[in-house]
N, C-alpha and C positions, 0 to 999 in steps of 0.2 A: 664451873663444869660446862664444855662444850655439849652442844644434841647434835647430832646427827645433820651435816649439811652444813654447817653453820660454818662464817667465817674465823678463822684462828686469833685470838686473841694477841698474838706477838706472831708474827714473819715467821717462817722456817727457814731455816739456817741460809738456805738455797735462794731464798726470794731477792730480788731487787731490781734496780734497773741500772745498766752500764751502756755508755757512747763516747763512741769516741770517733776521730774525723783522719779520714786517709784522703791524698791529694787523687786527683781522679787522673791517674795511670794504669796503664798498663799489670805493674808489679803491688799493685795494691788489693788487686782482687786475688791473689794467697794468701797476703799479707792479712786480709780482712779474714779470709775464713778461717784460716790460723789460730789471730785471734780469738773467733768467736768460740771455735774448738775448746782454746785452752781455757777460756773462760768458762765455760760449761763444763768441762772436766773439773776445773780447781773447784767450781760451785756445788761441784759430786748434785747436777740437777738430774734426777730419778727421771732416764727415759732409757730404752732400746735406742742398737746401734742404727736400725734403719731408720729411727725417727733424727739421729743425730746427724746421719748420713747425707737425710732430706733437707733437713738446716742447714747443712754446709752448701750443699748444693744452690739452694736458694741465694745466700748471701753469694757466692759466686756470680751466678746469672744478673742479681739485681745490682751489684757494685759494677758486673761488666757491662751491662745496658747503660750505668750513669757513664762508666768510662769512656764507652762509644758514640754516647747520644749527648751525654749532658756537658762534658769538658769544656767547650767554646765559653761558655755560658757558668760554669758552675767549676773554680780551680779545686775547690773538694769536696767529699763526701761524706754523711754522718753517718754508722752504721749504728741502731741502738739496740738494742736487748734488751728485754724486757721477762722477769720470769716469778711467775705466781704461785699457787701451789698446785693447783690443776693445768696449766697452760703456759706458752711461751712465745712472744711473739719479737719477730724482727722487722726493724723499718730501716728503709735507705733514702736517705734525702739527698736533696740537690737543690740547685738553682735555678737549673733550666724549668721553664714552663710545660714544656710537652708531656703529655702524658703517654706513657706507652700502652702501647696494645697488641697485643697477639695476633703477627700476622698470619695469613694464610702462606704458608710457605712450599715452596715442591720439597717433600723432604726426601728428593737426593742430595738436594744444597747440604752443606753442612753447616751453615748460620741458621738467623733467624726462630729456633725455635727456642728461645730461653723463657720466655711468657711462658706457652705453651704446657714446660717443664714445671715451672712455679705452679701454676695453676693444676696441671695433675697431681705433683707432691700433696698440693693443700687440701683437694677434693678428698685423693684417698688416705690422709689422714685424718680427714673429716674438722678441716682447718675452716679459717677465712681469712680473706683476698683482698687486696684494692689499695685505690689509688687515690690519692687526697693532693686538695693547693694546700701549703703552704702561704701563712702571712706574710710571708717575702717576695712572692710570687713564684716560688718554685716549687717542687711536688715532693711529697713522704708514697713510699710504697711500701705496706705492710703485709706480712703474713701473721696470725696467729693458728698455733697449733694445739693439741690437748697435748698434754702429758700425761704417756703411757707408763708404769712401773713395771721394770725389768726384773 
């Protein structure tokens, strides 16, 4: 018998972790959210459409920062998934070393602000953020988020 809090003795149906690797183009950042969609759809993981909205969003922005920033450097990208029974989180790896950061941007531009976008998704879902090396010497960027029941 579980108490209260306690971690689940077997996985829920929903839980695991999935990756897989797109070449860093252009047509890989639908391609990856796509993915990530139907993967969360098939895994029926228990969240609201604006938190799923927020994840798609995210994987977007962070596949097209490796696409723009990290290509030279890094011919693809790993998108993983990760999902527990309270929380879900995404990372995007690459090759390249650089780490991004959130510029200050004029936002009449219309670039520039993909960080920006991740990082308010995260805060008001009451997520976490950041950016990590890789032992290969290239960088993971992860979000984790709670999962809400709809």
């Amino acid at each position: 018998m579980e108490s209260r809090g306690s971690v689940p003795a077997h996985p829920l149906a929903y839980e695991g972790v999935w990756r897989f690797t797109a070449p860093t183009v252009e047509v890989s950042v639908p391609q990856s959210r796509q993915a990530v969609r139907d993967l969360l759809r098939r895994q029926c993981v228990p969240m609201g459409d604006d938190l799923l909205q927020g994840i798609l969003l995210i994987v977007s922005e962070l596949v097209t920062n490796a696409v723009k920033h990290a290509a030279v450097l890094s011919p693809e990208v790993v998108v993983e998934v990760t999902v527990v029974a309270q929380r879900v989180r995404v990372c995007v790896e690459d090759d390249h070393p650089y780490r991004p950061q959130a510029l200050e941007t004029d936002w009449r531009q219309t670039g520039g602000r993909g960080l920006h976008l991740v990082r308010e998704i995260t805060r008001e879902a009451g997520g976490s953020y950041a950016v990590e090396h890789t032992a290969r010497g290239g960088k993971v960027v992860w979000v984790e988020l709670p999962l809400t029941r709809c």
